[in-house]
Legacy VTK file of the C-alpha trace (Angstrom):
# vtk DataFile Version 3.0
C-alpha trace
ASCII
DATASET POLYDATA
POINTS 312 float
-29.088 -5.304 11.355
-28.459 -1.848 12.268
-25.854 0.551 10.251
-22.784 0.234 10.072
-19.692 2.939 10.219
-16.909 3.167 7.909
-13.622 4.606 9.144
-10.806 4.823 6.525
-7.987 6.418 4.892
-7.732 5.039 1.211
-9.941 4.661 -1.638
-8.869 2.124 -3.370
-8.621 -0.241 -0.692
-12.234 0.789 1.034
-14.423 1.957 -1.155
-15.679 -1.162 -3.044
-16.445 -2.318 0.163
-18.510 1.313 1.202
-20.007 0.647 -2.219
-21.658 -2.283 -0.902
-22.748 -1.558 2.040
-24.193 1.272 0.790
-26.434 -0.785 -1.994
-27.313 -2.950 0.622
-28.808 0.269 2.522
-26.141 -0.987 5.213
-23.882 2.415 5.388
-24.570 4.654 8.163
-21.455 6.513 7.286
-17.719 7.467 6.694
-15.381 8.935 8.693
-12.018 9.932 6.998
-9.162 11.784 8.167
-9.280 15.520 7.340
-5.726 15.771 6.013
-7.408 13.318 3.159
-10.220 14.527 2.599
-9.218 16.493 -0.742
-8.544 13.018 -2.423
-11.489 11.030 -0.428
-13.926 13.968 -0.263
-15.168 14.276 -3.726
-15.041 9.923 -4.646
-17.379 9.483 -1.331
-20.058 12.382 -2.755
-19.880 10.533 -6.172
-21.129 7.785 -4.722
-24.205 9.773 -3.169
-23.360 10.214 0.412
-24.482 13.974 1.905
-22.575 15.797 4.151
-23.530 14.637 7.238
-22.908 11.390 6.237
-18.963 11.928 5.912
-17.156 13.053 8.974
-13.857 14.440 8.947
-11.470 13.675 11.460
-9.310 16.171 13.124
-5.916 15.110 14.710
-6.700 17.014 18.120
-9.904 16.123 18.290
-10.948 13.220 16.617
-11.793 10.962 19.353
-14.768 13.392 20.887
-15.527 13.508 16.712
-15.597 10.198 16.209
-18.025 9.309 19.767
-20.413 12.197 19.333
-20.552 10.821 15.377
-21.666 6.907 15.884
-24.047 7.602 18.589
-26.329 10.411 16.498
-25.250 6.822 13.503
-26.723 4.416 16.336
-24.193 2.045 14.484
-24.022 -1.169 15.358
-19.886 -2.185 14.238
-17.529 -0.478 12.351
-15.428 -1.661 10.065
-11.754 0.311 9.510
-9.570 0.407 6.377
-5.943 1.817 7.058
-6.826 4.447 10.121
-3.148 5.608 11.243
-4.510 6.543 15.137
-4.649 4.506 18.337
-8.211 4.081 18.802
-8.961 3.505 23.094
-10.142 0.568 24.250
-13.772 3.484 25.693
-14.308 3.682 21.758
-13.933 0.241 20.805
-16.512 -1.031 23.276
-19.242 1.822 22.121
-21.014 -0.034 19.469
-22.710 -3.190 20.344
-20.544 -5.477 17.845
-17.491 -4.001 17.952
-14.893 -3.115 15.469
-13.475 -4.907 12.903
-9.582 -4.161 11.322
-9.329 -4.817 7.568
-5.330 -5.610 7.664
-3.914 -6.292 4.206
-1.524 -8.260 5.794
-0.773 -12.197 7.241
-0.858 -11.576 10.673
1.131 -11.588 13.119
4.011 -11.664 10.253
3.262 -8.281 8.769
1.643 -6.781 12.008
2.023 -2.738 11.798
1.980 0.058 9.079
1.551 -0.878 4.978
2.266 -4.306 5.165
1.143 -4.119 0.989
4.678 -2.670 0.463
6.495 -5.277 2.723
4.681 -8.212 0.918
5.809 -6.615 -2.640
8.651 -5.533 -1.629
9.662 -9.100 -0.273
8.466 -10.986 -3.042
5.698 -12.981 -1.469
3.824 -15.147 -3.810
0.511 -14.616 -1.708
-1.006 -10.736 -0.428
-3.292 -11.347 2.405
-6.124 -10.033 3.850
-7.017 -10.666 7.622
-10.228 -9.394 9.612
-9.926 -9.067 12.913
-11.777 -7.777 16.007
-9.812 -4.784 17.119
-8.315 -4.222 20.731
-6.071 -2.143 22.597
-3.119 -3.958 21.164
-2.097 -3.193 17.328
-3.363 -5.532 14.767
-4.036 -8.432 18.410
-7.693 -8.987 17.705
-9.249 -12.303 17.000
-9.090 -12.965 13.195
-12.494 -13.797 11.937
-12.058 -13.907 8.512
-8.731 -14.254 6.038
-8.126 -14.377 2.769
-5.080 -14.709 0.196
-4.676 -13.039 -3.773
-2.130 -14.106 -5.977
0.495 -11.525 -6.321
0.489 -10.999 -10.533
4.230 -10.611 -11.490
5.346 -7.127 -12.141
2.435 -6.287 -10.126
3.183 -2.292 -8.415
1.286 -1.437 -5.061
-1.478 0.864 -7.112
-2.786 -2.685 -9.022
-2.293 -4.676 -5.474
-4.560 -1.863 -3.656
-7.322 -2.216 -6.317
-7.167 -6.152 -6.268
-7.198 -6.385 -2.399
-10.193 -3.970 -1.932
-12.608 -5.535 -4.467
-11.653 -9.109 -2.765
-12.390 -7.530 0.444
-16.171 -7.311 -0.600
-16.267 -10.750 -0.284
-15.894 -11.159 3.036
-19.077 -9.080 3.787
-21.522 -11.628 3.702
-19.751 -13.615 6.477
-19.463 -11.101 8.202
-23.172 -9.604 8.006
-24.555 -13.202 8.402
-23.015 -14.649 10.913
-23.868 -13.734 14.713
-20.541 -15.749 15.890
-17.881 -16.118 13.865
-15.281 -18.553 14.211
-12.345 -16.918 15.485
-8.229 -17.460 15.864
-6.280 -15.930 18.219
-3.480 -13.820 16.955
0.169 -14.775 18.525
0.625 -12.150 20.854
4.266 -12.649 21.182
5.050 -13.371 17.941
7.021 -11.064 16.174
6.205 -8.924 13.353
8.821 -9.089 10.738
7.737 -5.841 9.300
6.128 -3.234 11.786
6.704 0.098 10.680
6.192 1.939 6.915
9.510 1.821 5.197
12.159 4.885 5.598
14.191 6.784 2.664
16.758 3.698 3.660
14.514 0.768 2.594
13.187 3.023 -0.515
16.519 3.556 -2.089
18.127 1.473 -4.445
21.508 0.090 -3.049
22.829 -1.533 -6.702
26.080 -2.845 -5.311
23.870 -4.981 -2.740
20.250 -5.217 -4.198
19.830 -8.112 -7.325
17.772 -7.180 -10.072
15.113 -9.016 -9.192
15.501 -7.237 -5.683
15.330 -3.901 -7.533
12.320 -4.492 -9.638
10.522 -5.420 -6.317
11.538 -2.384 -4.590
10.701 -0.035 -7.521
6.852 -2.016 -8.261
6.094 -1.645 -4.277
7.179 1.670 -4.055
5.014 2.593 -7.104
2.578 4.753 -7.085
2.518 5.461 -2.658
5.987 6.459 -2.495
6.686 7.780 -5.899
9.127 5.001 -6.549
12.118 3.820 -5.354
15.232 6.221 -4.704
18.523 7.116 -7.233
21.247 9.463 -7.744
22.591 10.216 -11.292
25.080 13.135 -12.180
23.943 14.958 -8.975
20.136 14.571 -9.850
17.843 12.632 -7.065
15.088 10.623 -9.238
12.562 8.117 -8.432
12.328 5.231 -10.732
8.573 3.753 -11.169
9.067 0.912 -13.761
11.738 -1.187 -14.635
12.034 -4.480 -16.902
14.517 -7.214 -17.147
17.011 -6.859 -19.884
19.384 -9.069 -22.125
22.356 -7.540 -23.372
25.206 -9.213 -25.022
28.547 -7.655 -23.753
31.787 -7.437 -25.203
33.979 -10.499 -23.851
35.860 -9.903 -20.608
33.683 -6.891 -20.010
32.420 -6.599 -16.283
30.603 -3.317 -15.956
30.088 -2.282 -12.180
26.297 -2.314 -10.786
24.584 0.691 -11.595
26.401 1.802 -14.520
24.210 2.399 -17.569
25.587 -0.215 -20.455
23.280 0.704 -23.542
21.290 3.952 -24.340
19.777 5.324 -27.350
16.140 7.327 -28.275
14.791 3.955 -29.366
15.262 1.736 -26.464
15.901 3.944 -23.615
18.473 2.914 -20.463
19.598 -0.543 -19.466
21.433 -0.557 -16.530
23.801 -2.970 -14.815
23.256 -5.230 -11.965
25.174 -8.149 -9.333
25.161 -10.883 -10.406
25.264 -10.051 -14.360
21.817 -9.138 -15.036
20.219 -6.210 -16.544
17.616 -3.792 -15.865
15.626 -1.495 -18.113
14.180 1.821 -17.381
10.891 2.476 -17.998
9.676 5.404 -16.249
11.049 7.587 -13.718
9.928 11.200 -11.859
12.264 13.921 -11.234
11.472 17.206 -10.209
11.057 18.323 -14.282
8.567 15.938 -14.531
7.974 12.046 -15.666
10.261 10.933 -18.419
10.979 8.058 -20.298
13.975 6.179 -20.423
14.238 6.975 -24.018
13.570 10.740 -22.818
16.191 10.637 -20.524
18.575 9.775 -23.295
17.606 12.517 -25.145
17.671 14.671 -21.739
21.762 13.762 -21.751
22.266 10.713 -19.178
24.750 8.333 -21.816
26.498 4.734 -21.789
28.768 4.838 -19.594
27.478 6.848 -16.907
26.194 5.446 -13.632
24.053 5.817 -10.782
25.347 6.059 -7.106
24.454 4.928 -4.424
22.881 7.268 -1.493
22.405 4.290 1.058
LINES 1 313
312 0 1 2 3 4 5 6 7 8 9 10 11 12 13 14 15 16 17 18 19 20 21 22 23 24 25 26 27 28 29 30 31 32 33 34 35 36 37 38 39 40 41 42 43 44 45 46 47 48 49 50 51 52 53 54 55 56 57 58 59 60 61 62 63 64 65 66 67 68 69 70 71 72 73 74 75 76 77 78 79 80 81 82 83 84 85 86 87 88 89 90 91 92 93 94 95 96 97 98 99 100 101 102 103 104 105 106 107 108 109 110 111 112 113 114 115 116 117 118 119 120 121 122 123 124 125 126 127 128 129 130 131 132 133 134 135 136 137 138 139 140 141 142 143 144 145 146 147 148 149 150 151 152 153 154 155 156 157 158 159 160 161 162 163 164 165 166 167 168 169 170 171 172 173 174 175 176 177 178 179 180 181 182 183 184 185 186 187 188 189 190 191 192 193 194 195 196 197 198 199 200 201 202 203 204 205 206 207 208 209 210 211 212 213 214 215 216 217 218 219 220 221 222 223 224 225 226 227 228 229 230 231 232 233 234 235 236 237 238 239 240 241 242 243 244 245 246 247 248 249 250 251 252 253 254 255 256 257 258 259 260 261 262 263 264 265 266 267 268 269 270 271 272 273 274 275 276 277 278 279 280 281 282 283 284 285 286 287 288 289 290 291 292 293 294 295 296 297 298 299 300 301 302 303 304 305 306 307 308 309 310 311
């Protein structure tokens, strides 16, 4: 078999598969977008690829890039991981087995941008990968190879990423061995529920809506790739990356609105009211001074009493 290309724009979700390819003497490249290539740059070297083995990708300019680049590679498919550009239908019929989409995503159902945070964020039990051969229609392409990983609880999108892309390495056998894959068509008409990456709407916390359990899933697939999920406290924006359940015994008759902190101190940090009469605990939050602590933020001045409000 002849090379083959690798197009992507995350580490953590391509790279164990590069890895491979690469021990297998399989890897006639990477391409990677140029805006990333300060975090991809440096990882791809490590793992002894030269120069002209990486190409960057311009936004202008990246399809002449990308042509002129697999026909000095002579590759025969390439594979893409998370590549944010339309790629024409001239492109996708220049290598003699095509291009196949590694979608971390059940498809059609989370057709379109990051479904990883849609599957957190919704609670599925299952994270799925799904193969297909690309075409000029978004995430269309036969499937020819799918695969599902439990979703650990508590589980943020960082440990997700690093779970999906070492399971992705085992769908590289099927896919170097076999000359004709079994295929399924993709619904073309059925409709995505998720399509898009979420906006500053579906990353803030709403508390007087959103259960706890709602909120810890927001904050753990919003954690690290969007910095966590959105608050507002005494005036400050914050994003909150961890979060625990919480039991708290209240006074009798006491019904403290959602979002209002119910218990702080040094030792044990925040705990925060929800709907529905559960608790949450902060664990860790950013703010423009820096990562903190729930404890910390005690100590920082946020009391009992005090509560967050809502932005949405």
């Amino acid at each position: 078999m002849k090379k083959i290309a690798v197009i992507c724009n995350s580490d953590s979700l391509a790279f164990p598969t590069v890895q491979a390819l690469a021990s297998k003497g399989l890897l006639g490249g990477v391409a990677i977008l140029e805006r990333s290539s300060k975090a991809l740059m440096k990882p791809l070297q490590a793992m002894g690829l030269s120069g002209n083995e990486i190409l960057q990708l311009n936004y202008g300019s990246w399809e002449q890039e990308l042509k002129h680049w697999l026909t000095g590679l002579d590759a025969d498919a390439v594979w893409v991981f998370g590549f944010p550009w339309m790629i024409p239908d001239y492109l996708l019929q220049s290598v003699h087995k095509g291009y196949l989409n590694f979608h971390f995503g059940e498809l059609p159902k989370y057709r379109g941008a990051d479904p990883i945070f849609w599957q957190l964020r919704n609670n599925e039990p299952y994270a799925s990968l799904t193969v297909h051969q690309m075409t000029a229609d978004i995430d269309a392409g036969p499937i020819v190879w799918t695969k599902q990983l439990p979703i650990i609880k508590g589980e943020n999108y960082g440990l997700l990423c690093q779970r999906l892309g070492l399971m992705a390495t085992e769908a590289i056998p099927e896919l170097l061995n076999n000359t004709s894959l079994p295929s399924a068509l993709i619904e073309r008409n059925a409709a995505a529920l998720f399509d898009k990456k979420p906006s500053s709407y579906d990353l803030t916390i709403n508390w007087e809506l959103q259960s706890a359990d709602e909120i810890e899933q927001l904050v753990n697939a919003a954690n690290p790739r969007y910095d966590g999920a959105t608050a507002c406290i005494k005036n400050s924006e914050l994003r909150i990356l961890e979060v625990s359940p919480a039991e708290i015994q209240l006074q009798e008759g006491f019904k403290p609105e959602p979002g209002t902190i119910i218990y702080a101190d040094a030792l044990y940090g925040l705990i925060v009211a929800c709907i529905e009469n559960r608790f949450l605990k902060i664990n860790t939050v950013h703010m423009r001074e820096g990562y903190f602590s729930g404890s910390k933020l005690f100590q920082m001045g946020i009391k009992a009493g005090e509560k967050f409000i809502n932005l949405n």
